[in-house]
Each structure stands twice: as structure tokens, then as C-alpha cells.
C-alpha positions in Angstrom: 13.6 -90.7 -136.2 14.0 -86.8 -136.4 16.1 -84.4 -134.1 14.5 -81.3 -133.1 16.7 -78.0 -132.5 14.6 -74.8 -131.4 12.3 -73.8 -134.4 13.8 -76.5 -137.0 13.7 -80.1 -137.5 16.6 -82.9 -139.7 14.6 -86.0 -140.2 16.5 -89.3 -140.2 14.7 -90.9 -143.0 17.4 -93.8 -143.2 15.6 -95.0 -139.6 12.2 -94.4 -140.6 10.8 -98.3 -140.4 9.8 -98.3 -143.4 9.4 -102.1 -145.3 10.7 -101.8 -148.8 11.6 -104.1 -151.2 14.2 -102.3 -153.3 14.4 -105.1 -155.6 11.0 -104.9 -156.9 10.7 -101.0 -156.3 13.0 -97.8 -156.6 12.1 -95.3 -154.7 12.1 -92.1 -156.6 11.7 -89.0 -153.5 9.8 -88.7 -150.3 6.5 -87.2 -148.8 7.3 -85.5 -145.6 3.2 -84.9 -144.2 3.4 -81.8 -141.7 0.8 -80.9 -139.8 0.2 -78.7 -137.2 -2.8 -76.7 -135.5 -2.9 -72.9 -137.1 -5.2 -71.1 -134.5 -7.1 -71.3 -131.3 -10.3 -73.1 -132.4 -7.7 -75.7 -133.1 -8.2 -75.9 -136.9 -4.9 -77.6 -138.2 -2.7 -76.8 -140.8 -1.3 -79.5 -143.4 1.8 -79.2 -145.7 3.2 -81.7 -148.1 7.3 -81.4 -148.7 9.2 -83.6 -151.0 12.1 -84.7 -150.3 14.9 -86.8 -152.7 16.9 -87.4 -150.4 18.0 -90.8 -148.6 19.5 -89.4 -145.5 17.2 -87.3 -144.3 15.5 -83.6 -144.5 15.8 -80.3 -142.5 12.3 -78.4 -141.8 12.8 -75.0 -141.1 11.1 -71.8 -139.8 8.7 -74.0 -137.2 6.6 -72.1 -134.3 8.3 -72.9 -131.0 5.8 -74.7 -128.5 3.9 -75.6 -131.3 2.1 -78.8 -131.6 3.4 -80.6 -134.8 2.8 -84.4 -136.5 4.7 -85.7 -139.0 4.9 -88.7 -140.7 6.8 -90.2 -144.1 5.7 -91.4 -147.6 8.1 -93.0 -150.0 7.0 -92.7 -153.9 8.2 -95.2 -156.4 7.6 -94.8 -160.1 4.8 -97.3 -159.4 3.3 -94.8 -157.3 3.3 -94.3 -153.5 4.5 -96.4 -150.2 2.8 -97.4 -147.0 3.2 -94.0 -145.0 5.3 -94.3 -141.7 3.9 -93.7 -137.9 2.6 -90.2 -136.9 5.6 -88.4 -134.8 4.4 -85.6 -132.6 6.8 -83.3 -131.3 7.1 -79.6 -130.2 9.6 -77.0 -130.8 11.3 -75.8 -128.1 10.0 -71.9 -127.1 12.6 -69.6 -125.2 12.6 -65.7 -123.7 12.8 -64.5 -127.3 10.0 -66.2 -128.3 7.6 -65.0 -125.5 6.3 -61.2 -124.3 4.6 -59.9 -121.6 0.7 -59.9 -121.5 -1.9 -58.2 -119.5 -0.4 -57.0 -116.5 -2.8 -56.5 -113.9 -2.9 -54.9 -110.7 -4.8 -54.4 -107.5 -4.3 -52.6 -104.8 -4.8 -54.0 -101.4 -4.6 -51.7 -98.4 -0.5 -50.7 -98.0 0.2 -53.2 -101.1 -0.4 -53.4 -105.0 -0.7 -57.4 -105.8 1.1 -57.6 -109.9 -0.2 -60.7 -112.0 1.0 -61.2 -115.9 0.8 -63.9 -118.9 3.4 -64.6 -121.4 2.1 -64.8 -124.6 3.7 -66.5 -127.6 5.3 -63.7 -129.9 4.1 -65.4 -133.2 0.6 -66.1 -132.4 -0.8 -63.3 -130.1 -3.9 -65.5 -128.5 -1.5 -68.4 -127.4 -0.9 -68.5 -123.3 2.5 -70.0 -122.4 3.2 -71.4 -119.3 6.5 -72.0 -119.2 8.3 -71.0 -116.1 11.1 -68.3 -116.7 13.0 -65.7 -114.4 11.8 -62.4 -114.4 12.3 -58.8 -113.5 9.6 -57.2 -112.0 10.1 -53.1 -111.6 8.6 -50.4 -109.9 8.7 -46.8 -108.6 6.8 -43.8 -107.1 5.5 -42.1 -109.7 3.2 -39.2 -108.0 2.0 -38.7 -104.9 -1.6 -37.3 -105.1 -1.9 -35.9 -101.5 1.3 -33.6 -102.5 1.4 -32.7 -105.8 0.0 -34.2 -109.1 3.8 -33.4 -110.6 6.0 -36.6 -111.6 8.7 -37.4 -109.0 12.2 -38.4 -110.2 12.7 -41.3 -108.5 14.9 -44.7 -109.5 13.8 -48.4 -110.5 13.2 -51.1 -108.0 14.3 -54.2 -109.6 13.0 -57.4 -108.5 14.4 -60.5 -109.9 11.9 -63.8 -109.4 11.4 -67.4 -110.9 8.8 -69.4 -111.9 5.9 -67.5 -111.2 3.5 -64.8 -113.0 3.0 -62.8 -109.7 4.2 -60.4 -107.1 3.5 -58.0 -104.4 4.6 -54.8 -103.7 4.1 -53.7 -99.5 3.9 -51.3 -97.5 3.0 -48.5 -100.7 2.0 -45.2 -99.6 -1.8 -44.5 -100.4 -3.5 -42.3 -102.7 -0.3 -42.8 -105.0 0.3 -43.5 -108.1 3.2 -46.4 -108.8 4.5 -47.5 -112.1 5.1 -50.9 -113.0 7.1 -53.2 -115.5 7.5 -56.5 -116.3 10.2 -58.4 -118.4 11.9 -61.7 -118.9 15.0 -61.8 -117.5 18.2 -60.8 -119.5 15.5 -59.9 -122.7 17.5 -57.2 -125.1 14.1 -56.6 -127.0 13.2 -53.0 -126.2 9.7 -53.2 -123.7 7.0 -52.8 -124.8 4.0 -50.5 -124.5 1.8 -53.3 -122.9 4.3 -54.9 -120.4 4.8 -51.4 -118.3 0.9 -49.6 -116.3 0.4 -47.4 -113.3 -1.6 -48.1 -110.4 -3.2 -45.9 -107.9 -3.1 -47.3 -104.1 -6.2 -46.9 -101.8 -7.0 -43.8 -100.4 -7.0 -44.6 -96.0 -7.1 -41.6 -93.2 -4.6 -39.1 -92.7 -1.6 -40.3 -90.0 -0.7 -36.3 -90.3 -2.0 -33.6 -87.8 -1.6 -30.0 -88.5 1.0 -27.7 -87.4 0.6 -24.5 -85.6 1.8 -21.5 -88.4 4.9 -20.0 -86.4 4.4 -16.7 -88.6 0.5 -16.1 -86.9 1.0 -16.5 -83.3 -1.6 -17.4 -81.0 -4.0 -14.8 -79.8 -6.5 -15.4 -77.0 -8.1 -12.1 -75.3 -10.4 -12.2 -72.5 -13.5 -13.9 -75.0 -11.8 -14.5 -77.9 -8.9 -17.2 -79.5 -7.2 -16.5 -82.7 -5.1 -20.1 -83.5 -3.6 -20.5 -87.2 -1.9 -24.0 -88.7 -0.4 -25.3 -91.8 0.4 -28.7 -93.4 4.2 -29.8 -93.3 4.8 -30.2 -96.7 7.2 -32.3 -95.9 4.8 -34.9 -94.3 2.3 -34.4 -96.9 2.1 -37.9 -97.8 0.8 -38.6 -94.5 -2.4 -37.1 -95.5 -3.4 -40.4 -97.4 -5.9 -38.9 -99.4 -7.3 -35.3 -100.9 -8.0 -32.7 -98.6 -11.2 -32.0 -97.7 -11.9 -29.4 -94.7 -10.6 -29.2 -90.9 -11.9 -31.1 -88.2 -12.4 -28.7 -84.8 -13.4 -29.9 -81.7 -13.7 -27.1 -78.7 -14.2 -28.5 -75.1 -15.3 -26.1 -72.1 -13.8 -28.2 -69.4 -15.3 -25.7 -67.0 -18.7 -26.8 -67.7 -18.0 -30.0 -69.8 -19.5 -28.8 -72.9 -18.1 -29.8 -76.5 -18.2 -27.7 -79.5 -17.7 -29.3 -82.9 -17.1 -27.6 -86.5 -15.3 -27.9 -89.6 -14.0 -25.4 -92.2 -11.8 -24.9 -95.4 -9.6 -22.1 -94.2 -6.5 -22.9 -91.8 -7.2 -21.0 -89.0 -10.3 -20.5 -86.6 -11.3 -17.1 -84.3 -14.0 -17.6 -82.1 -15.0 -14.4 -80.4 -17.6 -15.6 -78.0 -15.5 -17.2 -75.0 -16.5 -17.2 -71.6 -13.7 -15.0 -69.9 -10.7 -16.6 -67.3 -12.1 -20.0 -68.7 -10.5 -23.0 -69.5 -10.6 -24.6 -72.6 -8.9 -27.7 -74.9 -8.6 -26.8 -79.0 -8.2 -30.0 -81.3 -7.8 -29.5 -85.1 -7.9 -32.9 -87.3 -7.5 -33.3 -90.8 -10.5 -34.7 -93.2 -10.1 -36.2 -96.6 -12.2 -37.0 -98.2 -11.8 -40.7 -96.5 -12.4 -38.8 -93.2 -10.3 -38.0 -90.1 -8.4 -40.1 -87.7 -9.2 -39.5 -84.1 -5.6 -40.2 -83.4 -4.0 -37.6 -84.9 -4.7 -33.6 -84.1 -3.3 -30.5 -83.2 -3.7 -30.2 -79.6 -3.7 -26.6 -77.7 -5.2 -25.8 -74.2 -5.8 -22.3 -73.3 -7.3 -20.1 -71.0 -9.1 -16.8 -71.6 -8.0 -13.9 -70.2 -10.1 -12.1 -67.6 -12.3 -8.5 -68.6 -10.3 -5.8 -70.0 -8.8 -3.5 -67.0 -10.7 -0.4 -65.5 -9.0 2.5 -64.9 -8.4 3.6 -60.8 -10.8 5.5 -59.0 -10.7 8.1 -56.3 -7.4 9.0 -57.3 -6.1 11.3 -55.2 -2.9 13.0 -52.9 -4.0 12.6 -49.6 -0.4 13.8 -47.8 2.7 15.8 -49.0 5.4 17.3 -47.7 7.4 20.6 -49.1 10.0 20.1 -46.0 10.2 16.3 -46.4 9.5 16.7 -50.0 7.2 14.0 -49.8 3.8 13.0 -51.8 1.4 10.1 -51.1 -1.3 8.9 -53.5 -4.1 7.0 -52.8 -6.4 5.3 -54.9 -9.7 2.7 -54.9 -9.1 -0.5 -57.9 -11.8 -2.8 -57.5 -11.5 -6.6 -56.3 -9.6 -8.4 -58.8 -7.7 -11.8 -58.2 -6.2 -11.2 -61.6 -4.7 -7.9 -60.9 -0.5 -8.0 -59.8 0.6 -4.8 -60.2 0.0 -1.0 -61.0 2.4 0.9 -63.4 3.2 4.2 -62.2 4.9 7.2 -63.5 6.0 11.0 -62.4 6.3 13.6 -64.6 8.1 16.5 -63.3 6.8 19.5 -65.7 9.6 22.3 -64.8 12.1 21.0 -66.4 10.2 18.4 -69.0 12.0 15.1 -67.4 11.0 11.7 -68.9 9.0 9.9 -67.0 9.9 7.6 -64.2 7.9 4.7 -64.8 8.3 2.0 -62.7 5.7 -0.9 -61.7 4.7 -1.5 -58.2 3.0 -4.6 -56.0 -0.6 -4.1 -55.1 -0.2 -2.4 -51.0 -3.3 -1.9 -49.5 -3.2 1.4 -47.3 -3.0 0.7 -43.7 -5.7 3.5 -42.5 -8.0 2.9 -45.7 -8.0 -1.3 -46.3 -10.2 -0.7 -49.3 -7.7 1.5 -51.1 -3.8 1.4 -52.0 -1.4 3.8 -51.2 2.1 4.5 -52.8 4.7 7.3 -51.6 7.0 9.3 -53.8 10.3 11.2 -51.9 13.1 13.2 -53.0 11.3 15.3 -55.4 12.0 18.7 -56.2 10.5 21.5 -53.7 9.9 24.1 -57.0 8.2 21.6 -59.6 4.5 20.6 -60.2 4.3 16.9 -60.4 2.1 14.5 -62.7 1.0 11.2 -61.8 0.1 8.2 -64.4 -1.0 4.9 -62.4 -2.6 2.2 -64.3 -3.2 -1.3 -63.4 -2.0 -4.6 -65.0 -2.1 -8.4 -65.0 -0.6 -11.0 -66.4 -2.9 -11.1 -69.1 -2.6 -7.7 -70.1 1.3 -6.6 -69.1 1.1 -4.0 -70.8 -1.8 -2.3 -68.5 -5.2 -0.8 -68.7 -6.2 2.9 -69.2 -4.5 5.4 -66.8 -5.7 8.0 -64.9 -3.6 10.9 -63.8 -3.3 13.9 -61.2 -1.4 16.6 -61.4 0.1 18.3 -58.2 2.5 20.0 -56.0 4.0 19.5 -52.3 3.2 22.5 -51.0 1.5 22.3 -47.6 -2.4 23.0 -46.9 -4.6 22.9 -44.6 -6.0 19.6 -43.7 -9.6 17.9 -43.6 -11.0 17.6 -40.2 -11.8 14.2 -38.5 -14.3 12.2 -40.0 -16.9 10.1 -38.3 -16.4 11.3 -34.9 -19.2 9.8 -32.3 -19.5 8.2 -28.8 -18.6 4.7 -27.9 -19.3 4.5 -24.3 -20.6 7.0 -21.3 -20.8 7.3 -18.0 -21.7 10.2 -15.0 -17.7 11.2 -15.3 -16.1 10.1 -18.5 -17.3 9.7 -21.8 -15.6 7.4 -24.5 -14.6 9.2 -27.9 -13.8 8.2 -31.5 -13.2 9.1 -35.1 -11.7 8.1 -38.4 -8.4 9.7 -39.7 -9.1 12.8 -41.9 -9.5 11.9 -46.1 -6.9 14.3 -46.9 -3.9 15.7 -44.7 -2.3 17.6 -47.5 0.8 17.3 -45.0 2.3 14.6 -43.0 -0.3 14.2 -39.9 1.5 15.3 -36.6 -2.0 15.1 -34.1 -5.3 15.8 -33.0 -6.0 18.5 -30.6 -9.3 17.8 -28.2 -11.0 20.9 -27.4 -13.7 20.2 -24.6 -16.8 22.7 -23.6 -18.9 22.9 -20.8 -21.9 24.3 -21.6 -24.7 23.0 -19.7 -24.2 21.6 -15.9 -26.1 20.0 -13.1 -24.9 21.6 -10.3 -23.0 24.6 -11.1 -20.9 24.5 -7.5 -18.7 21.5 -9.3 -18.2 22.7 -12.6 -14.6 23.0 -13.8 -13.3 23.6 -17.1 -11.6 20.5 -18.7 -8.2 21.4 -20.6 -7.3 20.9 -24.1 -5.8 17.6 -25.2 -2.9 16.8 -27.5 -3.0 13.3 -29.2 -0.3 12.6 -31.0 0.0 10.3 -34.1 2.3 7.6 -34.4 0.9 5.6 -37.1 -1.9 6.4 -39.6 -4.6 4.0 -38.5 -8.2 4.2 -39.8 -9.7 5.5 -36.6 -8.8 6.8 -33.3 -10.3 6.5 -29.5 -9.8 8.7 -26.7 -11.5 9.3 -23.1 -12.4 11.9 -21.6 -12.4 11.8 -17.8 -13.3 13.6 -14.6 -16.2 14.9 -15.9 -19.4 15.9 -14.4 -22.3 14.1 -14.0 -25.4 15.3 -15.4 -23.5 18.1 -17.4 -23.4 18.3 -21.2 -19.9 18.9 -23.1 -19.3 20.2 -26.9 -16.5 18.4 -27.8 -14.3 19.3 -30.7 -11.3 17.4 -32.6 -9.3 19.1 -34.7 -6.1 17.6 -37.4 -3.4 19.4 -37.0 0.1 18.9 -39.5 3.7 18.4 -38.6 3.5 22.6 -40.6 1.0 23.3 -38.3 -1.6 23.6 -40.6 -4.8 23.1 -38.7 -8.3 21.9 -40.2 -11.4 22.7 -39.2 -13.2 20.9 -36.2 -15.5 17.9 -36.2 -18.3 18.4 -33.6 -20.2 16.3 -31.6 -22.4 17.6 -28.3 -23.3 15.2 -25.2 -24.4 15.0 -21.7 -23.0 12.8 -19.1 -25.1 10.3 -17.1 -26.9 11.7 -14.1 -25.1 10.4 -10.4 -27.9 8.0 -8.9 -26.1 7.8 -5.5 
């Protein structure tokens, strides 16, 4: 028999069975036969050892997991023996006699699946399959979306048993992992071949831009100005290389989509419809593509047509004694306008201005204009006026317009529009629209009437002057005139008189009453 120990073998040659008659022969040393196959076409190998002794013989420096025969010859001085049986036997292989070979590894959507050999350290073309405990390590090396610079990151250690295989989930794509693999408690150094890198799959991005705090939005009454970045610190979300922005413009007015893509990080499209509504979404492409899920999402709506300045700016009342002024001016319709901003400059003595900002107030006798009145102001300046308006999308107003002024009383402009409503043989019906400019506060009207044609000159009497005075300004006025005659005609005057007794010039209007039928 023989006792095998790792990469060495002590034949027993004592228990060889082996028939000898040592009375007819003496046995003068031993044949030990060794054979075993050399290489992987199987070719074997023979060696012959002698051996003198009785006991037995220790065979050294064998391959472990090795196939080996053996078998014994005894040689007398008459020459050899019947050889022994053929004993086959294998030296035992442990982690020193193994090393990694040909890691492989494939990535797999969000995992990298690691397969390896063991090879046998003394004959580089052998396969073991022995089962041993191993440590399987890993780390992020790079991640290609950020930055193509090494990260210093730490070992994952992995200890497993009895298999050549591993996986590694939930990696993050368009990385690059580094891998080893060693037997388990191994002191040899590792080798070259037992550590490789891997590069995951590339997928979509699961990153949406930001908007870039340090460009603010701009949108103008055709026009939107919208600038974004890439969190760095998210950049591994982007899953691949980056290729151009994704942008998607929706008119939800009219329900029509816009689509376009560029390399730069912002977009300004000058071509807007104005106080229109719109929805912005930015995506990011790789060169995998873009994922519909994730965007930059802004809605917006344009601002409405740059402000005009007022029109028919004017003063159409002031007041030395009450020192008094009131403006009036003509904006047009505008759902957008809230406001005017107004100022006073007072040039005597070079004050700032007053600036303050007023609601829009129509003017009670002129619906179509607005009105605002300024008191307390000094009796020996000239004045200057600034009025422009503003919304909400321009605060900070449009152009102004300005008149310059003072409160000293004039004369004032006569009735407009005077004509007759109604007639009959003794009365006739009478109105007309306040005057355009009191340049004073409006106290009444005075009513001069005329005879100057009659039908029957027995009844004619003179009709006296009227006073009508003005409580309110209102856009127009009515008055009858009664006990007339019939048949005769009238010039009838109206004249604007102010609380300074400034009076304007008449308005005019000539008629005849209606003939008496009875």
C-alpha cells in the first residue's frame, strides 16, 4: 500500500503482495514504475526510481490533482520479479496550488454578472473544479456621465462558497466598476489577470435639468428667455453621455406644439404671441435618448404690447384761490392696465418729485377719459406733470408724457354741443355738453334768450336771463325754456361762467317756436 500526503507519497513496500520465495531468491533493490499524464493531449510521463529499501520509499515533489499510477518491481541478482498491481492515486490540490483564471464579465441592465476558473498553478491549461471559498471584490471606479477622473472609493468584499460566479445589482450605468477575485485567506500577492473593469449599460437619463438661479427668467410681451444647468451633484442620473436638450413648447391657446433641440443650456424665442399662454418642457438626451418622465417644467404667459404713452393730456380746471389743478387725459382700452404713475414737479423752488401711483378713475363728465386732482399747491409756482401708465407686466411703466402749468385763473371754453331736444308753440327744450376746459372750478351757465323775430308783435315780451347753477360736473346739461311765443323765433345763448367770474364766450343756436293751430 502507499500513504499520500499533499504533493508526496511513502510507499509501504513491506504490504506490496508480492510472492517471493526468499529461499531461492534475494532480492537485491526495487523498481518503483511512476507514471503520470504530462500535458493536455494526455501524453503520459514514465519514471523508473530504485529503491533498496524493504520498508518502503518516499516520492517527492508530485503535482497536486495530478493523475498518477504506480506499481512495484523487485530485482534479484537473477534478474527482475513479477511487477505488483497498478495503484492510481492523486495528490491532494489546495488554495496555494490554484489561481484565478479568466474573469469574465457582463453587464446586464442595473447588474454586472462575474464568472471565473481556477487553474492549476503548475500546469497553466489545467481547469480545477474544486470547490473553495472565495472573495469576490468590487468598487466604483469612474462614472462616465460625471467625469472620466478615478473616484476614491473603498472595496466591497464578498465572501462566497462553492461556486465560480456572482452578481453585482443595482450598478449605476455608463460606469466603469473594478473587479477582483481571490481564494479565500490566499497570502500570494493578486495577480494581474484575477482583477478587470467593466463598463455597465448605458439606459435614459432619470435626471431633469434645473433652472440656473444666476439667469432668471425673462418673458416680455413676445419673447421668453429660460436658462438651466445639470446638478452636478445628480450627474449620475444622466445614465449616459450628453448629447443635446430636448424642448417641447405647447400654445395651449391654440393647442399647437413646438418641438426642438439644442447644445446650449438655455433657449430665447422671440416670436410669442402676446398675453398668451404657454407650457416650456426641457428633457435631457444622451445619446440613449430622453425619458418622457423626466423634464423641466415651466408655464408662462406673455406679457401684453409694450405701453403707449397718454393722449390728450391736458388741465381742464384750476384754482389759484382753492389752489387746485385737475388733469385729464384719454389711455386707450386696456384690461391689462392697473394703474398710472404720476408726479409734480414744483420748478420754483426745484422740489423732488412727488411720485405716487394712482387707480385707473374714469372722469364723471368725460367716461372715455380719467381725471386726477392735485390740492394744496403753492399759489406762486409753475407746476409740471409726469403721468405714465403701468401693468403688472411692466411695473415699472410705459413712456410719460408731461404738461407744464400754473393755477392761475382764465377764461373758460364755452358750451359745447348745444342743440334742441324738444319744441313746442311756448317752450322749447335745451341742451349741451360741459365746456372742454374751465381753466377754473365751474360755478354756472348763464342763459341769455333773444327775441328777434315774432308772429304777432301785440304779445311779444322779453324773456329774462337764466342762472343755472352747477352742482356736479356731468357730461351734458338740459334746460327749458318756457312761456314763449308761438310762431316767434329766439337766439338763444349759453355762456360758462367760473366760481372767479371768468366768463367764456357764448355757444349759439337760433330757433322758432311752433305756430298756435287753435
Amino acid at each position: 500500500m502507499f500513504i499520500l500526503v499533499h504533493n508526496f507519497i511513502i510507499m509501504d513496500i513491506m504490504n506490496l503482495q508480492i510472492h517471493i520465495k526468499r529461499l531461492e531468491c534475494n532480492i537485491i533493490k526495487y523498481i518503483l514504475t511512476l507514471t503520470f499524464n504530462k500535458s493536455k493531449n494526455k501524453m503520459s510521463g514514465i519514471e523508473e526510481i530504485e529503491s533498496s529499501s524493504d520498508n518502503g520509499h518516499l516520492i517527492e515533489n508530485l503535482y497536486p490533482g495530478y493523475n498518477y499510477s504506480i506499481s512495484l518491481t523487485p530485482k534479484t541478482n537473477k534478474g527482475p520479479m513479477m511487477s505488483s498491481p497498478i495503484y492510481s492515486f492523486t495528490p491532494l490540490i489546495t488554495k496555494n496550488d490554484v489561481s484565478i483564471k479568466d474573469i469574465i464579465a457582463i453587464t446586464d441592465d442595473d447588474k454586472i454578472k462575474i464568472f471565473w476558473k481556477l487553474k492549476n498553478v503548475y500546469q497553466q491549461d489545467t481547469i480545477v473544479n474544486e470547490p473553495f471559498t472565495y472573495v469576490v471584490k468590487f468598487k466604483l471606479q469612474r462614472i462616465l456621465s460625471c467625469s472620466l477622473e478615478n473616484l476614491k472609493n473603498d472595496w466591497t468584499s464578498v465572501i462566497i462558497s462553492n461556486r465560480t460566479n456572482y452578481e453585482i445589482f443595482d450598478v449605476i450605468p455608463n460606469a466603469q466598476y473594478c473587479i477582483q477575485v481571490q481564494i479565500a485567506n490566499d497570502n500570494i500577492n493578486i495577480q494581474q489577470e484575477t482583477q478587470i473593469c467593466a463598463l455597465t449599460q448605458s439606459s435614459k437619463p432619470k435626471i431633469e435639468p434645473v433652472f440656473d438661479l444666476k439667469h432668471p427668467i425673462n418673458v416680455t410681451n413676445s419673447s421668453v428667455f429660460i436658462q438651466w444647468k445639470i446638478d452636478p451633484e445628480n450627474c449620475s442620473k444622466l445614465n449616459g453621455f450628453l448629447s443635446t436638450f430636448y424642448i417641447e413648447l405647447k400654445d395651449k391657446e391654440n393647442n399647437i406644439l413646438q418641438v426642438n433641440e439644442t447644445k446650449k443650456n438655455y433657449i430665447y424665442i422671440n416670436d410669442l404671441k402676446s398675453n398668451n399662454y404657454y407650457e416650456l418642457k426641457v428633457f435631457i438626451k444622451t445619446h440613449i435618448g430622453y425619458n418622457p418622465e423626466h423634464f423641466l417644467f415651466k408655464n408662462f404667459t406673455t406679457k401684453t404690447r409694450y405701453l403707449t404713452p397718454v393722449d390728450d393730456l391736458v388741465v381742464y380746471k384750476k384754482s389759484l384761490k382753492y389752489r387746485l389743478v385737475g388733469l385729464r387725459w384719454y389711455y386707450i382700452e386696456d384690461t391689462s392696465l392697473d394703474g398710472f404713475i404720476i408726479s409734480m414737479n414744483e420748478d420754483t423752488f426745484g422740489n423732488e418729485n412727488k411720485v405716487s401711483v394712482i387707480t385707473p378713475t374714469k372722469c364723471p363728465a368725460w367716461p372715455k377719459y380719467y381725471c386726477y386732482i392735485y390740492r394744496d399747491l403753492s399759489p406762486t409756482n409753475n407746476f409740471t406733470f409726469n403721468i405714465k401708465p403701468k401693468s403688472l407686466d411692466y411695473p415699472e411703466g410705459g413712456p410719460v408724457s408731461s404738461i407744464s402749468f400754473n393755477i392761475n385763473d382764465e377764461m373758460p371754453d364755452p358750451p359745447t354741443e348745444l342743440k334742441i331736444t324738444d319744441i313746442g308753440n311756448t317752450f322749447i327744450s335745451l341742451q349741451w355738453d360741459i365746456p372742454w376746459i374751465f381753466n377754473g372750478i365751474l360755478k354756472m351757465f348763464i342763459i341769455n334768450v333773444e327775441e328777434i323775430s315774432y308772429e304777432n308783435l301785440s304779445v311779444f315780451s322779453p324773456v329774462q336771463t337764466t342762472e343755472y347753477p352747477i352742482y356736479k360736473e356731468e357730461p351734458s346739461y338740459n334746460y327749458t325754456l318756457e312761456n314763449l311765443n308761438p310762431g316767434s323765433t329766439y337766439s338763444i345763448a349759453v355762456i360758462s361762467v367760473s366760481k372767479s367770474l371768468w366768463y367764456s364766450l357764448p355757444s349759439r343756436i337760433v330757433t322758432t317756436t311752433l305756430l298756435d293751430t287753435k
